[in-house]
Each structure stands twice: as structure tokens, then as C-alpha cells.
N, C-alpha and C positions, 0 to 999 in steps of 0.2 A: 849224059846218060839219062834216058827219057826214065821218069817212073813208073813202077806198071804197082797193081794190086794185089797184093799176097791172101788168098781165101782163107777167112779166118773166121769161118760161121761152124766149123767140126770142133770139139772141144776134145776130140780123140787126136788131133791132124798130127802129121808129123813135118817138121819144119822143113823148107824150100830146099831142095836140090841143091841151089845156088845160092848168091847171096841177091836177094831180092830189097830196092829199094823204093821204098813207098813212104804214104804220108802216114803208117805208124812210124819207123823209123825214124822218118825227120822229126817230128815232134818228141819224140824220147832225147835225140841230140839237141833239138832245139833247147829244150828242158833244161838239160844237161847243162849246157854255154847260159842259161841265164843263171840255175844256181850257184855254177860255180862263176861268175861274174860278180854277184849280187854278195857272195862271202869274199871275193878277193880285193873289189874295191867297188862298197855299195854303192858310193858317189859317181859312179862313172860309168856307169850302167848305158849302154848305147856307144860308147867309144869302141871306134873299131878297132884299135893295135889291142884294147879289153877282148874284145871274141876272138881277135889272132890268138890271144895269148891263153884264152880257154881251149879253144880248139886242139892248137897243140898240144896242150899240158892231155885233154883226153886223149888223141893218137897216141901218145908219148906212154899213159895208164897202160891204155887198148895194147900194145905193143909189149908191154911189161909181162903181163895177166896170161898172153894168148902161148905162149911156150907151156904153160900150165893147164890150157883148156884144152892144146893138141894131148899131151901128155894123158890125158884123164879121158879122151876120146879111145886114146889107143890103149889103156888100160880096160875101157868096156868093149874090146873089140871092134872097133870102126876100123876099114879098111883105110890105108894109105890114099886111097885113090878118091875116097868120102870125104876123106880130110882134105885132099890137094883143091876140089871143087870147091869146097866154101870155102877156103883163100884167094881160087882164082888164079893158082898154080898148076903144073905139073904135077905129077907123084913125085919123080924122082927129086923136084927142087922143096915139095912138103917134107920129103925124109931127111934131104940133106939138111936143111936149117933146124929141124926139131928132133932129131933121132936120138942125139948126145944129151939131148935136156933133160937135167937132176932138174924133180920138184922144187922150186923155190917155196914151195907153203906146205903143211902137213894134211895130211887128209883127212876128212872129217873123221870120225870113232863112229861105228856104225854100232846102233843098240842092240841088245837081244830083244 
């Protein structure tokens, strides 16, 4: 998948339609695989089965988290078909896998 540029010069913008991959992106996960590298076994920093094993371990987070970020989309109203797009699904396959999901985390206390 070739990378294209996400305009990021509006500090008003509203985030991509899709899921856009570009060199912010990479460098946030690049980020990501060396800290968490660097606390799992600092000595070995550059081993490749080490970035297998970072990588995974984030999908594996990423995967955890996102039953919680649909959940709290469709709590502020985003449509099913808003949500299916930045998975890169269907609607009907965004409702079936996320429709049943109980929060696993509480939601934040909103102040007066």
C-alpha cells in the first residue's frame, strides 16, 4: 500500500474519511516498537523476532482498546457506516463484531 499525505496544515481539520497511511503514522509506530523494545530487553534492541514481538504485542493492545473506541463513537452518534470506513469493513460486518460490546473501561466523570 503506497503512502499518500494526510493535510495537516487546518488545526480546525477533521480526521481522514479513511484510514490514511503516511510518514506521520509510521514514525508514531516506529516510536512505539523502539520504546516498547528498549523496556522489554534493552540489550537487544535491533533484533528482529524483538520487533516481531513489539509489533504484535501493539496489534494485540490496538485490538484490545478498539471494541471501546467503536463503542464511544456510537455513544456520540457516529453512524455505523462512519465506523465500518475507518476499519475498512462493511457496515453490516462493523455491527456484527462490535454491537454486543459491554465497555471494558469506565468512562471518564465529566466535570460541571
Amino acid at each position: 500500500m503506497a503512502a499518500e499525505t494526510c493535510q495537516t496544515n487546518d488545526p480546525r481539520r477533521r480526521h481522514p474519511e479513511r484510514v490514511v497511511l503516511d510518514d506521520d503514522s509510521a514514525q508514531v509506530l516506529d516510536d512505539a516498537v523502539y520504546y516498547l523494545s528498549i523496556y522489554r530487553m534493552p540489550m537487544g534492541y535491533g533484533d528482529g523476532l524483538l520487533r516481531v514481538h513489539a509489533l504484535a504485542l501493539l496489534i494485540a493492545q490496538a485490538n484490545t482498546i478498539m471494541a471501546d473506541a467503536v463503542a464511544d463513537a456510537r455513544d456520540q452518534d457516529h453512524p455505523w457506516a462512519e465506523i465500518a470506513a475507518q476499519l475498512g469493513v462493511n457496515t453490516q460486518t462493523a455491527r456484527r463484531r462490535y454491537s454486543r460490546h459491554h465497555r471494558t473501561r469506565s468512562v471518564p466523570i465529566e466535570l460541571d
